[in-house]
N, C-alpha and C positions, 0 to 999 in steps of 0.2 A: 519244630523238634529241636534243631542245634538253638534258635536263640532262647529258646527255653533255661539251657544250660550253659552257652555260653557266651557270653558279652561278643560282638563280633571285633573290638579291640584284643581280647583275649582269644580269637580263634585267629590273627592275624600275628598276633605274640607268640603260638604254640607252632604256627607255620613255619615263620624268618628263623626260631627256633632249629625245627627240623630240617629247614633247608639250609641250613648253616651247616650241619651234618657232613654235607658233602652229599648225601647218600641216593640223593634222586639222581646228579651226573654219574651215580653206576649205571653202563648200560643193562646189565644183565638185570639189573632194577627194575629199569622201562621196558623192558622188555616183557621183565615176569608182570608188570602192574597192567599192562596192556592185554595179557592172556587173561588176566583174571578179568578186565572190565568186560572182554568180550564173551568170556562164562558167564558171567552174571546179564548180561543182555538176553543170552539163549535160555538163562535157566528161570527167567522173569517176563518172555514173550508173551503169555497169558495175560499177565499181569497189565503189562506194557497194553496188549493190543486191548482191553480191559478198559483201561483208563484214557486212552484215547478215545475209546467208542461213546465213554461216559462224557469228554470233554467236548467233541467236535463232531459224536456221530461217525467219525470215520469207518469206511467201509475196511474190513479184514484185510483186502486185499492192498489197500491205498495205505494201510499201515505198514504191512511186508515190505513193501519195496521203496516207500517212501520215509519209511522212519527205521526202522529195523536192519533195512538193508546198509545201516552205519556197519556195521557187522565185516564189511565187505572192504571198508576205508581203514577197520581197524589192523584188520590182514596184511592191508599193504603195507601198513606203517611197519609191524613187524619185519614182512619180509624186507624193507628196505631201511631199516633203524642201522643197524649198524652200518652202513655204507653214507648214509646223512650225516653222521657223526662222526665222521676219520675227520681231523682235519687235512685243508687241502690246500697242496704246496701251488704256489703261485712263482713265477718268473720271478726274478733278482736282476735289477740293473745293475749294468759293468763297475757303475760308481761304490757297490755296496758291496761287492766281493773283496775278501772271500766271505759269505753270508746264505742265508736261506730266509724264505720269506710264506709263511701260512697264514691259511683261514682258519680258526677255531672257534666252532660252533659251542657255545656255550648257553645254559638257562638263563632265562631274565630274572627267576627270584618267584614270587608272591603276586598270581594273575588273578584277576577278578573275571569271568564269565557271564554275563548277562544274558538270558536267553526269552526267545518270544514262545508265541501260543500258537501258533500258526502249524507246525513242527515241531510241536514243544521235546519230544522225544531224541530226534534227531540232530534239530541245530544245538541241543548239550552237550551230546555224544561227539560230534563231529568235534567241534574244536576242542573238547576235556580232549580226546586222544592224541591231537597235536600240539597239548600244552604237556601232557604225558612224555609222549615222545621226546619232549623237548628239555624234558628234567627239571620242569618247574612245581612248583605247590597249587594249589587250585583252591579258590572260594566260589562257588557257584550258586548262582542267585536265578532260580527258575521264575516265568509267570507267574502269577497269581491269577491270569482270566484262564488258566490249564490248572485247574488245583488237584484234581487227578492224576494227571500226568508228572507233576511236581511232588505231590505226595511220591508214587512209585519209585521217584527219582532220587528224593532224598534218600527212603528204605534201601535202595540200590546201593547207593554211596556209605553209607552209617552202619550198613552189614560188610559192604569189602574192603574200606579203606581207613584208616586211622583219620579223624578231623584234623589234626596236625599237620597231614598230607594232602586231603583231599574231601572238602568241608561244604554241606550245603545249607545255605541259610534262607527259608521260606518265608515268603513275608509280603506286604502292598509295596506301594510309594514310598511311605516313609523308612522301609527297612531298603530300599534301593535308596535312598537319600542319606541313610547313616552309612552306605555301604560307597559310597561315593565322595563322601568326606574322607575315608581312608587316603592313605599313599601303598598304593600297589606299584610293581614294575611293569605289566599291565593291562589293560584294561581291554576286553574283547565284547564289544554289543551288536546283538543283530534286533531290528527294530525298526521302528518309523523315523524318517529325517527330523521332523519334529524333536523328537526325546532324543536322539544321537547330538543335535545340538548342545543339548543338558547336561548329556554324558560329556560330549566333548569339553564344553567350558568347566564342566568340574573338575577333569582331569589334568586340564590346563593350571591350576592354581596347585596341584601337588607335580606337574611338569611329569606326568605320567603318560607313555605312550598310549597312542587306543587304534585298536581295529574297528571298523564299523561298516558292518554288514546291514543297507538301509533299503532302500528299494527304487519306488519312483512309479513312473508311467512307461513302461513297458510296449512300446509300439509293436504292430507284428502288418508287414508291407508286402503285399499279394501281387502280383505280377500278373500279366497276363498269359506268360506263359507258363503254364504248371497242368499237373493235375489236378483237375479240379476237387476227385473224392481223396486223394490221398489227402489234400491238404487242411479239405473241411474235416475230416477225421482229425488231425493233426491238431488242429487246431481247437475242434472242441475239449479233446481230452485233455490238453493243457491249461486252456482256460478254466472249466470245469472242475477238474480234479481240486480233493480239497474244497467244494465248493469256491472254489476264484481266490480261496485262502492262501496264494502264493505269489512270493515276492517277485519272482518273476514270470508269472503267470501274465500272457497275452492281455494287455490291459487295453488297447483298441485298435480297429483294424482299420489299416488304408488300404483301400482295396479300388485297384484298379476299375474303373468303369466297364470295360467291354466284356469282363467276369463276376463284377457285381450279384448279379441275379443268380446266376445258377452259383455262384459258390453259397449264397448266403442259402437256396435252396435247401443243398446241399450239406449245411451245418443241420439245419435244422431236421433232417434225416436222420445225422448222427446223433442228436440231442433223443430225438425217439427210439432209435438204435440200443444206445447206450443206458438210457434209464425207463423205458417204456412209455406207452400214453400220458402215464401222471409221473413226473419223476418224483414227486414227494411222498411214495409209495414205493421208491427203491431202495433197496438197503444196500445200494450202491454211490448214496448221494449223502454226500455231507449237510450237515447244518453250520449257520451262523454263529460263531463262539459264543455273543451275550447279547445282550436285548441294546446296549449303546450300539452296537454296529452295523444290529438288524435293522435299528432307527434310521443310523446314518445313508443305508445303503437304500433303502426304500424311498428316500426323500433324493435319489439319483434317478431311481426310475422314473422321474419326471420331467429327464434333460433331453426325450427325446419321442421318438415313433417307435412303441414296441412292437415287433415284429414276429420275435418268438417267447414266450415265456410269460414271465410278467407276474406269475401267481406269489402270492406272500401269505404267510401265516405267522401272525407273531405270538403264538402257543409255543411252538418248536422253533422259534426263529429261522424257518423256513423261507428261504427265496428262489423261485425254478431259474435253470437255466435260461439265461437270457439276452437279445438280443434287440438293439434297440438303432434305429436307422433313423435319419434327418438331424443329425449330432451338428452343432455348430461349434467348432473352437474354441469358445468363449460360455458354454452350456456347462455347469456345475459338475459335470461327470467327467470333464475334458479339465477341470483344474487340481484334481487330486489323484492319487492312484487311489483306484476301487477295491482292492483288496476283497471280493466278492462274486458273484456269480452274473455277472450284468456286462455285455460285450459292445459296447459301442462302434457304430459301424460309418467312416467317412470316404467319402471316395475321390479319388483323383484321377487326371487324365494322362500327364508323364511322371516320370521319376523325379525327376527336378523339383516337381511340384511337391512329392512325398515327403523326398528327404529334406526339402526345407522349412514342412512343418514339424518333423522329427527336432531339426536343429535348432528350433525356436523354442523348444521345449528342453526344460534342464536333463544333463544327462542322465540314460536310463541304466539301469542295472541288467537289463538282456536285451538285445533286439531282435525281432524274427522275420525273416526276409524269404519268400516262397516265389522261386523262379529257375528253371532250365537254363535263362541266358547268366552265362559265365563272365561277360560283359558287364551286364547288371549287379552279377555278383561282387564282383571287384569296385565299382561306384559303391555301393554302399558301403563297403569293407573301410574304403578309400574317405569315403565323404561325410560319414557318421563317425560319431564317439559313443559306445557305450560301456559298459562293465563287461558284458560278455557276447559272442552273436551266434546266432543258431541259424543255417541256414536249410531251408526245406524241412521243419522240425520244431519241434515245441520242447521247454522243460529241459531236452535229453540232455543238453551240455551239460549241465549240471552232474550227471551218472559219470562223465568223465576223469577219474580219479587225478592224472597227469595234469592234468587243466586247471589252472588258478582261479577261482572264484570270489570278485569280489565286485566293486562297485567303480565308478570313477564321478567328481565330481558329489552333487548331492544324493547320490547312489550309493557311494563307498568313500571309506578310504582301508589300504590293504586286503589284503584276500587271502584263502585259505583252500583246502583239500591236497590229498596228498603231500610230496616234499612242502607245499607253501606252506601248510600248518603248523609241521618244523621248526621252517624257515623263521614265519610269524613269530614262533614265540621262544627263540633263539635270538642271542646276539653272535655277530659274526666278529669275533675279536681278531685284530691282525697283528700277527705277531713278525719279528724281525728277528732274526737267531745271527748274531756276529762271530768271529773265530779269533783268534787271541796268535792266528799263526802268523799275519803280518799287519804291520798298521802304517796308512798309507796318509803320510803326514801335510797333503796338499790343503787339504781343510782347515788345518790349524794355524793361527796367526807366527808370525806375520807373515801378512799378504803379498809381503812386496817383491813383483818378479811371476806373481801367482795368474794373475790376472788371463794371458795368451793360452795358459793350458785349458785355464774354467770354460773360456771361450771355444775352444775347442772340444772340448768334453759334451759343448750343449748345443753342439750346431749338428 
């Protein structure tokens, strides 16, 4: 739609344009552009939950609260916009009086957006309203494996916002490859390690910062002591949901031996629970986005002993909930993240042993740790690295608005949700305010005789 009409040099030209204005650092700006994106969210829900169901199958309800529910992150921005924006006076050393000394939160300019398919609705929404907040211009570049959802997306944007401001350019590879030739101020992708690489090295040649929301191998470490049905609950729904289609979805389980059996029982309950005898018969269960990933993921269920699941259909690019036990380390489903509905199951005898095949693996973007001992809890806290940790719990950190979201490592680099969205796409400029009422001449040459005070001054 936009590169139809406009060159994406010229939709970058009409931006630095507008944002030269001045006119997005009004707050009462961001503030009115933020009510309006959030009217346009509720008065396009149909729409939205429409084209998700056409993109990934998604269930109504896994739309509500996993894509829609942005709705919720855009509230807070508001309610907390003006208070993110003061700037903030910081201490003044003895040496710089009489003076003051601020942080000022200012926009970085002309941000480029990258968004996946996974979430296609969501992870756009999320960070456009913390580049919003933040008083910057927006080019945003949805999916193409969501072309529903990107459709809707564009219509959204091209009905409430001038392109000047707030621009979406639909297109494959090569319109993200002209779009990355650009010099943005910059660059925010969520996506696979793989293509963040791409992104990053391109951004690197115009010296453009980048956020990068990536994922990984998602461990989730079972303990022996727990509940057993809370946790298999917990755990299927997180895995599950989305079809496995999440970046921090439980990607394999270490699971203590002495609870092995009845937890894995125990999933497998839930999996009947939740989607009935045939889950490919729920209209509760997701599909596989395209036939390359239904490929990729089918050619995994052979890394191991299926246990539960295992059915495929590649009509509907269909794959059941699944579980799959006798996984070795070094077993094709154990070298990538699966991004799918396939749970691989390894078990261990201490803790030592778990975390230190966690730590031989690059870091993860969630970890999910299932135990009563508070002892336990703290070693893993203490002895892991990942992006974010959930403990007794799947997904949920995520809902946490307060909470920084991002990656560490091959995971991430910076994070976002609430203030960090801001924050992200904010420069914190520091300013030095002098006074003209005394000027205290010890700095200034010559030195000589100067020497015993400076000494003193720094001890």
């Amino acid at each position: 739609m936009i590169t139809q009409q406009l060159a994406v040099q010229e939709i970058l030209q009409e931006q630095r344009k507008f944002f030269s204005t001045g006119k997005t650092k009004d707050i009462a700006f961001r503030l009115t552009q933020l009510k309006i994106l959030k009217q346009a969210v509720l008065d396009n829900r149909d729409q939205i939950i429409d084209a998700l169901k056409a993109d990934l199958n998604k269930p109504i309800f896994e739309s509500y609260i996993t894509e829609i529910g942005a709705i919720k992150e855009i509230d807070y921005a508001i309610k907390n916009l003006k208070k993110w924006s003061k700037p903030k006076k910081v201490s003044t050393p003895l040496d710089q009086l009489p003076g003051s000394a601020f942080i000022y939160p200012e926009p970085l300019g002309v941000v480029l957006i990258i968004t996946p398919w996974n979430y296609p609705f969501y992870l756009t929404i999320s960070p456009l309203l913390g580049a919003i907040a933040a008083g910057n211009c927006v080019i945003i570049k949805p999916s193409e494996n969501s072309p529903h959802t990107s459709n809707i997306i564009a219509k959204i944007c091209q009905k409430n916002f001038d392109p000047a401001y707030i621009a979406v350019v639909e297109g494959g590879v090569e319109t993200s490859q002209q779009l990355l030739q650009q010099k943005f101020d910059h660059i925010f992708f969520t996506g696979g390690t793989a293509i963040g690489k791409i992104v990053m090295e391109a951004a690197a040649k115009n010296l453009t910062p980048v956020t990068l929301e990536l994922g990984g191998k998602s461990p989730c470490i079972i303990d022996s002591d727990i509940n057993i049905e809370y946790t298999a609950r917990r755990i299927a729904w997180g895995k599950f949901l989305n079809a496995g289609q999440t970046c921090i979805a439980p990607d394999y389980l270490l699971v203590n031996q002495k609870v092995k059996q009845p937890l894995l029982d125990s999933i497998k309950n839930c999996v009947q629970e939740f989607y009935g005898d045939d889950p490919e018969k729920s209209p509760d269960f997701a599909r596989i986005i395209n036939q390359k990933q239904y490929n990729r993921l089918v050619e995994l269920l052979k890394s191991g002993e299926i246990i539960v699941g295992g059915k495929t259909n590649p009509e509907t690019c269909y794959i059941a909930p699944t579980l799959i036990d006798k996984v070795s380390l070094d077993a094709p489903i154990m070298q990538e993240e699966i991004f799918g509905p396939i749970l691989p199951v390894i078990e261990y005898s201490n803790l030592e042993e778990a975390i230190s095949i966690v730590n031989n693996q690059p870091k993860p973007l969630a970890l999910y740790f299932f135990s009563k001992n508070q002892e336990y809890q703290q070693q893993i806290l203490q002895k892991t690295s990942s992006g974010g940790v959930c403990i007794n719990d799947t997904i949920m950190h995520i809902a946490v608005t307060e909470l920084p979201f991002g990656g560490v490592g091959n995971s991430g680099i910076g994070s976002y949700h609430g203030k960090a969205s801001f924050d992200t796409f904010s420069h914190q400029k520091s300013v030095l305010k002098k006074s003209f009422l005394v000027d205290i001449k010890v700095r200034y040459a010559p030195y000589l005789g100067k020497i015993d005070l400076v000494k003193k001054l720094m001890s």
